[in-house]
C-alpha positions as CSV (number, residue, x, y, z in Angstrom):
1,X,24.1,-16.0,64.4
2,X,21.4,-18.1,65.5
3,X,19.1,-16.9,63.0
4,X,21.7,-18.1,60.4
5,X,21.8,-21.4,61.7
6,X,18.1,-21.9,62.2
7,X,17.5,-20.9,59.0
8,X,20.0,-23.2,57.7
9,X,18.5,-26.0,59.2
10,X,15.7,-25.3,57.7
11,X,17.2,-25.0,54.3
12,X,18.7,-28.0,54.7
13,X,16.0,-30.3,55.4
14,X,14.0,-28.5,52.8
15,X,17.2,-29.5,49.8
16,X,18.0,-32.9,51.5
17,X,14.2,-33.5,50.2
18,X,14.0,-31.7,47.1
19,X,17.8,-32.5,45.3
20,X,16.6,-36.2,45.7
21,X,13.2,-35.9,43.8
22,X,15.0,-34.0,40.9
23,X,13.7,-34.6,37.1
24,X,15.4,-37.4,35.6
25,X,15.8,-38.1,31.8
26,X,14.2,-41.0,30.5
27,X,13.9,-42.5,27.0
28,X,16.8,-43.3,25.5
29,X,17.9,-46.1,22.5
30,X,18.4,-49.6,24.7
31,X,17.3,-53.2,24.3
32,X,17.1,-55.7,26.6
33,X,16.7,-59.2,25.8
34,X,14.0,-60.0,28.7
35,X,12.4,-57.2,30.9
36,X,13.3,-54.8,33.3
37,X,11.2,-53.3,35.7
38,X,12.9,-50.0,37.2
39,X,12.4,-49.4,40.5
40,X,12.9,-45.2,40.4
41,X,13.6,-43.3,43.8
42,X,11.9,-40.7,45.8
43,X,9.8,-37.7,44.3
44,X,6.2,-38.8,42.5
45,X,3.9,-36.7,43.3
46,X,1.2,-37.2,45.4
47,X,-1.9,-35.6,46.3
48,X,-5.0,-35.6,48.2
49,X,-8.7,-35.0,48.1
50,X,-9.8,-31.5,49.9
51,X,-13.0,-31.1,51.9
52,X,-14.6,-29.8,48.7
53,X,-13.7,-33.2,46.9
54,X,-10.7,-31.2,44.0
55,X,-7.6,-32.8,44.3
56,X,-4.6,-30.6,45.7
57,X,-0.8,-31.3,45.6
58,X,0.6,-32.5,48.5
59,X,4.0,-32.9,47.1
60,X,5.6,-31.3,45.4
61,X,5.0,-28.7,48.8
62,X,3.1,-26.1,47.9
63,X,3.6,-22.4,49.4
64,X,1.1,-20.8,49.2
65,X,1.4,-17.2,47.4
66,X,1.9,-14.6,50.1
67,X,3.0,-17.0,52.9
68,X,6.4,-15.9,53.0
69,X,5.8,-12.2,53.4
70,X,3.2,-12.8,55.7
71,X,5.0,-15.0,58.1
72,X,8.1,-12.1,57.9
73,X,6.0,-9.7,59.4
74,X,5.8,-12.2,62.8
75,X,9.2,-13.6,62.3
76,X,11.6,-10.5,61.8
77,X,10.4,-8.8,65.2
78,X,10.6,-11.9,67.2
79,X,14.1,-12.3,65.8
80,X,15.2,-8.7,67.1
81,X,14.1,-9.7,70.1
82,X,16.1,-12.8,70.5
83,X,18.7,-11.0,69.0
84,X,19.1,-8.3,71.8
85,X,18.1,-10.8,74.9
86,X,20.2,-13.8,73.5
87,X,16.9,-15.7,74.8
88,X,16.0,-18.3,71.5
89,X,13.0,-20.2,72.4
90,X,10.2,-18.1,71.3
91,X,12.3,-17.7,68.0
92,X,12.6,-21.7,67.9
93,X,8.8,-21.4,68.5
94,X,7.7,-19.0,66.1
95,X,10.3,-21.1,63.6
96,X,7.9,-23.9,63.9
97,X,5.0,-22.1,63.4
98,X,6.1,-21.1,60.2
99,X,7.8,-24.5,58.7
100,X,5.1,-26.9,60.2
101,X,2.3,-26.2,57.8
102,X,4.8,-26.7,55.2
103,X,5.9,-30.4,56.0
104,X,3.4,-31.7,57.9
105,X,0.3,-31.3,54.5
106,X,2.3,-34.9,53.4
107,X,2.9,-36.1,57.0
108,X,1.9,-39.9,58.1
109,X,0.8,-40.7,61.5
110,X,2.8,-41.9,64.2
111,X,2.0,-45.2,62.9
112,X,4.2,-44.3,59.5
113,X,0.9,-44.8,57.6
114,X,-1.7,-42.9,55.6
115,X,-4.8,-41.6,57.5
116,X,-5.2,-38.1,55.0
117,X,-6.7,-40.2,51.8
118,X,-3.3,-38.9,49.7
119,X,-2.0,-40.8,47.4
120,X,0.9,-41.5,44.8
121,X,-0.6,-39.8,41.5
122,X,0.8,-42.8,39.4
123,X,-1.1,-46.3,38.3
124,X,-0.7,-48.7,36.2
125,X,-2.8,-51.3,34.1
126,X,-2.4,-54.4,32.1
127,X,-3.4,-52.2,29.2
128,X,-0.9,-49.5,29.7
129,X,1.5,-52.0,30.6
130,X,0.5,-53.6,26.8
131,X,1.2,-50.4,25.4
132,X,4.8,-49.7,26.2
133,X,5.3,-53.3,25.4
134,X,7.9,-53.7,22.0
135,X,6.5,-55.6,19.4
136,X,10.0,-56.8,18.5
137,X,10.4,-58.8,21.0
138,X,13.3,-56.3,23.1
139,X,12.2,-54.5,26.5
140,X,13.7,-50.7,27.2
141,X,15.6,-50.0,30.2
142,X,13.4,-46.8,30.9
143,X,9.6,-49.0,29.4
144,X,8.4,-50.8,32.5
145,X,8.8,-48.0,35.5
146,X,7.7,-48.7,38.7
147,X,6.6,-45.4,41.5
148,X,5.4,-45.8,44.4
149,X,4.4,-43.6,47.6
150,X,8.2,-43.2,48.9
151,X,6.9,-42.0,52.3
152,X,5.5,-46.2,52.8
153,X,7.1,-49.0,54.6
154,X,9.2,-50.4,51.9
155,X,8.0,-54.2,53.2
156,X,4.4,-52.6,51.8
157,X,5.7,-51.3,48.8
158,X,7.3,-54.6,47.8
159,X,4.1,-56.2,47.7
160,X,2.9,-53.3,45.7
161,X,6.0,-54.3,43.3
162,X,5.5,-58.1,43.5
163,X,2.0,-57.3,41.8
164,X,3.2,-55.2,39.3
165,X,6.0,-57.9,38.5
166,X,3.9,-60.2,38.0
167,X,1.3,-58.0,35.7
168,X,4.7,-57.3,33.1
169,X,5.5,-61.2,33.2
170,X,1.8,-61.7,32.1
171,X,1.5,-58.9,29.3
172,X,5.1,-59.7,27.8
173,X,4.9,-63.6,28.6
174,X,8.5,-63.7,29.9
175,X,9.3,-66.0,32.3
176,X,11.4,-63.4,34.4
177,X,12.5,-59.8,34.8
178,X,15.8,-58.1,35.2
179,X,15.1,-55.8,38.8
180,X,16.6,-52.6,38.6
181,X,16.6,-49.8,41.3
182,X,17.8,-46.2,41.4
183,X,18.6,-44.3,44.9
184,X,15.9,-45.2,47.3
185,X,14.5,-47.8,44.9
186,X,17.6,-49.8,45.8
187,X,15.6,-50.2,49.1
188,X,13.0,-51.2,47.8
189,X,14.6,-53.6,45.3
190,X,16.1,-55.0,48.3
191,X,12.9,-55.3,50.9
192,X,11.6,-57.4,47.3
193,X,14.0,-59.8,47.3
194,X,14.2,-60.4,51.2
195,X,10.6,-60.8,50.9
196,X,9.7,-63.0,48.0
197,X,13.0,-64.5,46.6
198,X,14.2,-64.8,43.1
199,X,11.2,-66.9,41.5
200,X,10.4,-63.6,39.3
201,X,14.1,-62.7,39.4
202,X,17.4,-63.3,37.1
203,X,19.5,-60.1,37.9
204,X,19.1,-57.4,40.0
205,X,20.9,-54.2,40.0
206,X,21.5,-50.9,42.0
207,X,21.9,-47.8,41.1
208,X,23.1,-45.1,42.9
209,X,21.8,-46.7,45.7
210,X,21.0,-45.5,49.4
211,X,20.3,-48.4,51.2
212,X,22.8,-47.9,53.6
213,X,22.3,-44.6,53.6
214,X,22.3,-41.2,52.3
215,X,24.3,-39.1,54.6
216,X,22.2,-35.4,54.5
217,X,19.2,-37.3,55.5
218,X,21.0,-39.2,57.8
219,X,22.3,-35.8,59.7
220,X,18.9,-34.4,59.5
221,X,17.8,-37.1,61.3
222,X,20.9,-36.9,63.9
223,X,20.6,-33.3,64.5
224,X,24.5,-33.7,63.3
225,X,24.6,-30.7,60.7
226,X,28.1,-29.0,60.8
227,X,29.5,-26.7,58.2
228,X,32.8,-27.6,56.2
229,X,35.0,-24.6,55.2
230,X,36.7,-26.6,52.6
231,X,33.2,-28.5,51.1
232,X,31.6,-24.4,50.9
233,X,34.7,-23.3,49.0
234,X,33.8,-26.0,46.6
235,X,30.6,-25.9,46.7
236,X,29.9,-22.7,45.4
237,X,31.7,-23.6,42.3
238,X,29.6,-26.7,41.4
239,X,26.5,-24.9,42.0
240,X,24.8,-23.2,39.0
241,X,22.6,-19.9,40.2
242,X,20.7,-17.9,37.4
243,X,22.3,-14.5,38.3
244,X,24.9,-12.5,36.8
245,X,28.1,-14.6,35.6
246,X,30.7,-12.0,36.6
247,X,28.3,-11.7,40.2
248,X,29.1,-15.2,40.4
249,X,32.3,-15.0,40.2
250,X,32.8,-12.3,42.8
251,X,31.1,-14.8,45.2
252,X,33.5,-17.8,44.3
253,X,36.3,-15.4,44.8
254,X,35.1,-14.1,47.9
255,X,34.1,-17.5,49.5
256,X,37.6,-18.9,48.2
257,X,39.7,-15.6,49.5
258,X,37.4,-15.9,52.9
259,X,38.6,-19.7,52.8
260,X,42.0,-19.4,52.2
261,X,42.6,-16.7,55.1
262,X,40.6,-18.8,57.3
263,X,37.8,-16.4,57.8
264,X,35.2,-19.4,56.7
265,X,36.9,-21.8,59.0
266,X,36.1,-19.4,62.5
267,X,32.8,-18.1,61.1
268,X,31.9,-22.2,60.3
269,X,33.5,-22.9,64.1
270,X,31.2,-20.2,65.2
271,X,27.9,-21.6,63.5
272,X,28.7,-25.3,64.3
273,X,28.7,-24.5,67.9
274,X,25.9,-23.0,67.8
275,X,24.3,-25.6,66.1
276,X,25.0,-28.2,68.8
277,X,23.4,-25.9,71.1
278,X,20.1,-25.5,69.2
279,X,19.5,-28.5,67.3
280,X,16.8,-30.0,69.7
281,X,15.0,-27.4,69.7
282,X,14.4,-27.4,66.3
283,X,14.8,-31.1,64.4
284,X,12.4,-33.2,66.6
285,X,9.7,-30.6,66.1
286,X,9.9,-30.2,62.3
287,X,11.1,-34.2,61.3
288,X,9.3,-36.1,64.2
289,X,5.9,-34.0,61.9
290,X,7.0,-34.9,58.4
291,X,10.0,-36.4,57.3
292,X,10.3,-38.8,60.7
293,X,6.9,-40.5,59.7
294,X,8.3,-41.7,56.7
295,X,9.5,-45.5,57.2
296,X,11.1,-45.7,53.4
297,X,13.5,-42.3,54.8
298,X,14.2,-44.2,57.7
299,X,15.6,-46.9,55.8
300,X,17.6,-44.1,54.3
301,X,19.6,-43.4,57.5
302,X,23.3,-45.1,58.1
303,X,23.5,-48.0,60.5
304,X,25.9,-46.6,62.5
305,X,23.1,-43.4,62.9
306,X,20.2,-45.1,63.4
307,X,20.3,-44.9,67.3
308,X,21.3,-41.1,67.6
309,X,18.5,-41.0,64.8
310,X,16.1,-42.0,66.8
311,X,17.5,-40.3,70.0
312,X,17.2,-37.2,68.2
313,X,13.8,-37.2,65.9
314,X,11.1,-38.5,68.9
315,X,13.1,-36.3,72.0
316,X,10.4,-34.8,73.9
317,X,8.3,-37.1,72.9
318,X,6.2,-40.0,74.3
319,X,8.0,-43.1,72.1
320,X,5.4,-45.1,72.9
321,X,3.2,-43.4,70.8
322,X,5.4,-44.6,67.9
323,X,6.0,-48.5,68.4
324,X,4.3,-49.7,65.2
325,X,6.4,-46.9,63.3
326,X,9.3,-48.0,65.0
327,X,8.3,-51.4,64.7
328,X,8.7,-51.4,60.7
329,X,11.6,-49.0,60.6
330,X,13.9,-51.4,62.7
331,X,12.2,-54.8,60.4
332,X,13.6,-53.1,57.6
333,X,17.2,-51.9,59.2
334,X,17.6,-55.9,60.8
335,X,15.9,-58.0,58.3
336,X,17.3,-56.0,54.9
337,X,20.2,-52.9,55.9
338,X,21.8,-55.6,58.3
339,X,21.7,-58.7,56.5
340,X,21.9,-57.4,52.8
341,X,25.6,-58.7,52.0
342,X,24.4,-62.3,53.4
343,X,21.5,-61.8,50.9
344,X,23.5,-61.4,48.1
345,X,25.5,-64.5,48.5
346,X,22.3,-66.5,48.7
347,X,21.0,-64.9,45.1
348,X,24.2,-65.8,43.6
349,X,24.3,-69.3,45.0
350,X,20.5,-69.4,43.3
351,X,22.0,-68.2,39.9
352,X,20.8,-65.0,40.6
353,X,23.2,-62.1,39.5
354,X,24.0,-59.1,41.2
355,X,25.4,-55.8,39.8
356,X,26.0,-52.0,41.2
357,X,26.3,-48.8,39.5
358,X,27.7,-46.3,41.7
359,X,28.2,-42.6,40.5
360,X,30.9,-39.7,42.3
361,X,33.0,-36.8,41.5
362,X,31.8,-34.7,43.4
363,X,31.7,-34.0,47.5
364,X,29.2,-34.6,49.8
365,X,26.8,-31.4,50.3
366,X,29.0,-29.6,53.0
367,X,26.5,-29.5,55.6
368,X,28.2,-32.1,57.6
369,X,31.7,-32.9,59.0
370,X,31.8,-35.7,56.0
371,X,32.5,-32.5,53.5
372,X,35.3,-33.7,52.1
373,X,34.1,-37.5,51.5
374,X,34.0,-39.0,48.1
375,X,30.4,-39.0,47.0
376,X,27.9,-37.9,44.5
377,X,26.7,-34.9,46.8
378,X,24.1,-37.2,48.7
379,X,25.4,-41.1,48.9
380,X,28.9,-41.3,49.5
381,X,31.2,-43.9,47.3
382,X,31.7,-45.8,50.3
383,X,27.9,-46.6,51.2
384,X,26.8,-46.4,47.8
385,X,29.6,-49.4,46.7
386,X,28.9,-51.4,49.8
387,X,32.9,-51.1,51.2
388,X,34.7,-49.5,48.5
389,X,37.9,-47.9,49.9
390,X,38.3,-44.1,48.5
391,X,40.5,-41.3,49.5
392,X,39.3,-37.7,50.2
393,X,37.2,-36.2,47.2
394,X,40.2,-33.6,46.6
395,X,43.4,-36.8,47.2
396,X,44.3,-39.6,45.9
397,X,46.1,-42.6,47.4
398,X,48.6,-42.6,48.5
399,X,52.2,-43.8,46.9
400,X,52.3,-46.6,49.9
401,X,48.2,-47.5,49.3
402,X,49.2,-48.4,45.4
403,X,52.7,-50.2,46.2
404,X,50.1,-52.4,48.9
405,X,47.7,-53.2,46.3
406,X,50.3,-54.2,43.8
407,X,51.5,-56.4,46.3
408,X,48.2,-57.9,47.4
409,X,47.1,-58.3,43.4
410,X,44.5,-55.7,43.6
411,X,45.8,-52.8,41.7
412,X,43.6,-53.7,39.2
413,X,40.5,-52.7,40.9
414,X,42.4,-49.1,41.9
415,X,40.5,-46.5,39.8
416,X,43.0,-44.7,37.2
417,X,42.7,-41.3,39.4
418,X,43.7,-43.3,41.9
419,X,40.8,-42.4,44.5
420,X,39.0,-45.7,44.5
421,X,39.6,-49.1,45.7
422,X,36.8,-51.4,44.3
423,X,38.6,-54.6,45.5
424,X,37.1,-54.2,49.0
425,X,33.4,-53.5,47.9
426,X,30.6,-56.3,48.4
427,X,30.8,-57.0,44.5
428,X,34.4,-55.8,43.0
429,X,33.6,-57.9,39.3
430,X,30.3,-56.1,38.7
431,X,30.3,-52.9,40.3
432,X,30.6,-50.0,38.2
433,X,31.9,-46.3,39.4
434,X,30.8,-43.3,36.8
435,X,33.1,-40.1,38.0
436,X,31.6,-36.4,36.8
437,X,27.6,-37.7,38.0
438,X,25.7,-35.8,40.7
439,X,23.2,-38.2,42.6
440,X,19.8,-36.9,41.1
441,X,21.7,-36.7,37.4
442,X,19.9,-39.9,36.0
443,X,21.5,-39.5,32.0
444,X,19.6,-41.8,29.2
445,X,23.7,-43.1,28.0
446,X,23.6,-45.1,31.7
447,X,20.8,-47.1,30.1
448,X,23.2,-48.6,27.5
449,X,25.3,-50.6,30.5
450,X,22.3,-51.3,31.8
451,X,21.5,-53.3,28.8
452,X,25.0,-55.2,28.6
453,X,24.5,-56.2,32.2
454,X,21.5,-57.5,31.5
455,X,21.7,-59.1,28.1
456,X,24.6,-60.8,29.3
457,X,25.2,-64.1,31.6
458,X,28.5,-63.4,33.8
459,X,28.5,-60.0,33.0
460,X,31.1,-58.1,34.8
461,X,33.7,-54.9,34.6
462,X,36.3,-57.0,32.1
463,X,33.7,-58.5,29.7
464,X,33.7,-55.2,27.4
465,X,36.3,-52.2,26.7
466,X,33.6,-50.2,25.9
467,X,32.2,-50.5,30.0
468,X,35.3,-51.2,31.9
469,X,35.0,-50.7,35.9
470,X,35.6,-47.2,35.7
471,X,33.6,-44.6,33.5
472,X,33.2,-40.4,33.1
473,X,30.6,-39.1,32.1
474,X,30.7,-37.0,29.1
475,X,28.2,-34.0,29.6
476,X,28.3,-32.5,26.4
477,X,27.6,-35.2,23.8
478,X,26.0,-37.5,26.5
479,X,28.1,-40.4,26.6
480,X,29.9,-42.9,29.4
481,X,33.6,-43.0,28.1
482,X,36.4,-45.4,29.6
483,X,38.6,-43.5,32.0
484,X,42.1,-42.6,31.7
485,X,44.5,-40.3,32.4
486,X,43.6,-37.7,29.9
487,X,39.6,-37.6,31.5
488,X,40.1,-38.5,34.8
489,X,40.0,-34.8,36.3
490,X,36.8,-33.6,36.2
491,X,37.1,-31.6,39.3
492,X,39.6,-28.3,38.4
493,X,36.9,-26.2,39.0
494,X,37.9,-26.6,42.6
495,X,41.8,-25.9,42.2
496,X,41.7,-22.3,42.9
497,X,45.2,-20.7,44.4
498,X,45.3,-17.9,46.2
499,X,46.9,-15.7,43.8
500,X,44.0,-16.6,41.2
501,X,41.1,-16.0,43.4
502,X,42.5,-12.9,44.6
503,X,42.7,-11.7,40.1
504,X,39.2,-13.1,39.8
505,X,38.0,-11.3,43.0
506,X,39.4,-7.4,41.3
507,X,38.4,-9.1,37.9
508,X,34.7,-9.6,39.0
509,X,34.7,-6.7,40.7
510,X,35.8,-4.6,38.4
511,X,33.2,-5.7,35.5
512,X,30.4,-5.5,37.7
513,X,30.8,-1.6,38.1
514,X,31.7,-1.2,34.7
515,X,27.9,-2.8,34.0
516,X,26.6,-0.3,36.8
517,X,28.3,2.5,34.8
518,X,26.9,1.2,31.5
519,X,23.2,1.0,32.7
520,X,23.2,4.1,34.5
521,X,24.6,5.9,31.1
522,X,21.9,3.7,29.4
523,X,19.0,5.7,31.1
């Protein structure tokens, strides 16, 4: 059992930092009337010089060939071990062993600062910035993109930005840009503006954003990782795994079967206890080496986790050693988390305007006792909107909840699948919520809204049928469509009864021997 959950752990840290440095598409048919420089989120790469002066990846982490088998040869008889005695530490410890090496090649010091040489493997020029200039006079959404090292203090990386700002003003002669940030560019978009005002500025927009918070890293950082029966059940039918389609439907059927019976919900009960037991023996090691250094994923944790955060990453350690690092990660979460919504009201009494994009549809990643929120599997609706009210990702409102609204004048803002309630969000008039979008799904037809909102004075979610507050995303020809009662489901893949899992279950089954048979006759 405590394998399981170690290794989960693990797993989870490992996808909390992959899923959100994803490929995104870029390139798509827009035109904005003055530029837009787009802040993008976590993932550039970023390497380092060796000893023998060839540069080597530092991220995307490398492992190297033969680590894994190598490391099973210690791990596996250390497990049996811990197995028999129910004695974990030396497990925990030989756990460490094998992940450290892994997270700690892009590590910062205890200062959250670079001391290795490595460096984002991105730059820019006023010649290259010529080059994806338009020579009719119209700026892409996707033409001016800004990366940065996302491991930096994102007060450093806005000066890195204000540069940059000013280099497009001076190769396209415009007087301002249109500021646009995706996921953890929304933080940095944000540490911009608190730093040097609006004088570059007309509009800024989020996207997706995690500035106040992205909940998996958030309960990495807590130690708080708790499996949800229901979220699993779901889960494995909105992941995609390159095996066998009738194998994948044995394991839907299974997990949903296993659900329904509540077999998932004692075996989760069993793990999540476990994991409360454990957790400090393994988080402060691994995050307090890698993903703790990091100020920009510090300003990815909620406010209301920030203190257990902390709690939790540096126990066992000397804190002291980590002032400076501290220092910038609580500048950030007082001067820009805590006093964002004031910030806004003083761009808009400038004449700045400020717009949101918020994607959902699907649940948070059910590795926390937030399964079951509405989110876009990292950045829940509520965090991501700044205050939007939103029922559980499987409900709707209630019939009381709509006859309040009516009464209050707000219906308007209730979504037509009745799960969200912009009219309590920092921005109800330009805040846009996409359904059927997971968080690192970044499609080129978003760029198009983009370009209203920006083209645009007084843009906001009744100046256009064609954008109205809420959208779906159409996978198969690309597209954002107006929602209504005939798109608004997107999420049947998750209404599985009993009766049908149990068909699907024999069904699966049934096929998968009758491809054994096949093959065997075959030879």
């Amino acid at each position: 059992m405590k394998r399981i959950v170690s290794l989960l752990l693990c797993a989870v840290i490992l996808f909390t930092a992959v899923v959100s440095a994803a490929p995104v598409s870029v390139a798509a048919e827009d035109a904005a009337v003055i530029p837009v420089v787009h802040v993008v989120g976590t993932g550039t790469p970023i390497s380092r010089k060796n000893a023998e002066g060839e540069t080597e990846r530092v991220y995307p982490v490398q492992i190297p060939e033969g680590y894994i088998e190598e490391k099973a040869k210690i791990f596996l008889p250390v497990f049996a071990e811990a197995f028999f005695t129910q004695r974990w530490d030396e497990f925990c410890d030989v756990l460490y062993e094998i992940l450290s090496p892994l997270f700690s090649s892009m590590a910062l010091d205890k200062n959250g600062e670079v001391t290795d040489g490595s460096y984002v493997e991105w730059t820019w020029s006023l010649e290259s910035l010529a080059a994806d200039t338009r020579a009719d006079g119209t700026y892409g959404v996707t033409d001016y993109m800004f990366h940065y090292d996302w491991r930096l203090d994102p007060m450093i990386i806005a000066d890195t930005l204000h540069r940059y700002i000013e280099d497009v003003l001076t190769v396209t002669g415009a007087e301002k840009v249109a500021l646009y940030g995706r996921c953890l560019g929304s933080n940095i978009v944000a540490a911009y503006m608190h730093k040097y005002g609006g004088e570059h500025v007309c509009e800024v927009i989020h996207y997706a954003s995690a500035l106040y918070g992205a909940t998996q890293c958030s309960k990495v950082f807590t130690g708080e990782l708790r499996l949800h029966a229901d979220g699993i059940e779901r889960f494995v039918y909105d992941i995609n795994l390159d095996i066998d389609e009738y194998f994948m439907g044995f394991i839907q059927a299974f997990v949903s079967l296993l659900n329904k019976t509540y077999g998932l919900d004692i075996t989760c009960w069993a793990i999540n206890n476990v994991m409360e037991d454990i957790y400090l023996d393994i988080i402060p090691r691994v995050i307090a080496e890698s993903y703790g250094t990091f100020p920009a994923y510090w300003g990815m944790v909620r406010i209301e986790d920030y203190e257990k955060a902390k709690e939790t990453v540096f126990y066992g350690s000397d804190i002291s050693e980590y002032s400076k690092l501290i220092e910038k990660i609580e500048y950030f979460r007082n001067n820009v988390q805590l006093t964002f919504e004031d910030d806004v009201k003083k761009l808009r009494e400038s004449g700045i305007e400020f717009s949101n994009i918020v994607k959902y549809g699907y649940q948070s990643i059910p590795v926390t006792e937030e399964g079951d929120a509405l989110s876009d599997a990292l950045c829940s609706v509520e965090k991501s909107s700044f205050g939007a009210a939103t029922a559980l990702v499987n409900e709707s409102f209630s019939d009381d909840y709509i006859e309040k609204a009516k009464e209050k004048g707000t219906f308007n803002y209730i979504s037509p699948d009745k799960q969200i309630d912009a009219s309590t969000c920092l921005s109800p008039d330009t805040t846009w919520f996409v359904k059927n979008l997971f968080h690192t799904d970044f499609p080129t037809c978003i760029n198009g809204l983009v370009s209203e909102i920006v083209n645009n004075d007084g843009y906001t979610v009744t100046s256009s049928a064609e954008y109205p507050q809420y959208l779906v995303y159409n996978k198969e020809d690309n597209r954002l469509v107006p929602m209504d009662s005939g798109n608004m489901n997107t999420t049947q893949r998750w209404e599985v009864t009993f009766f049908e899992a149990f068909v699907s279950f024999f069904k699966n089954l049934l096929k998968m021997i009758e491809g054994k048979v096949a093959e065997s006759f075959a030879k």
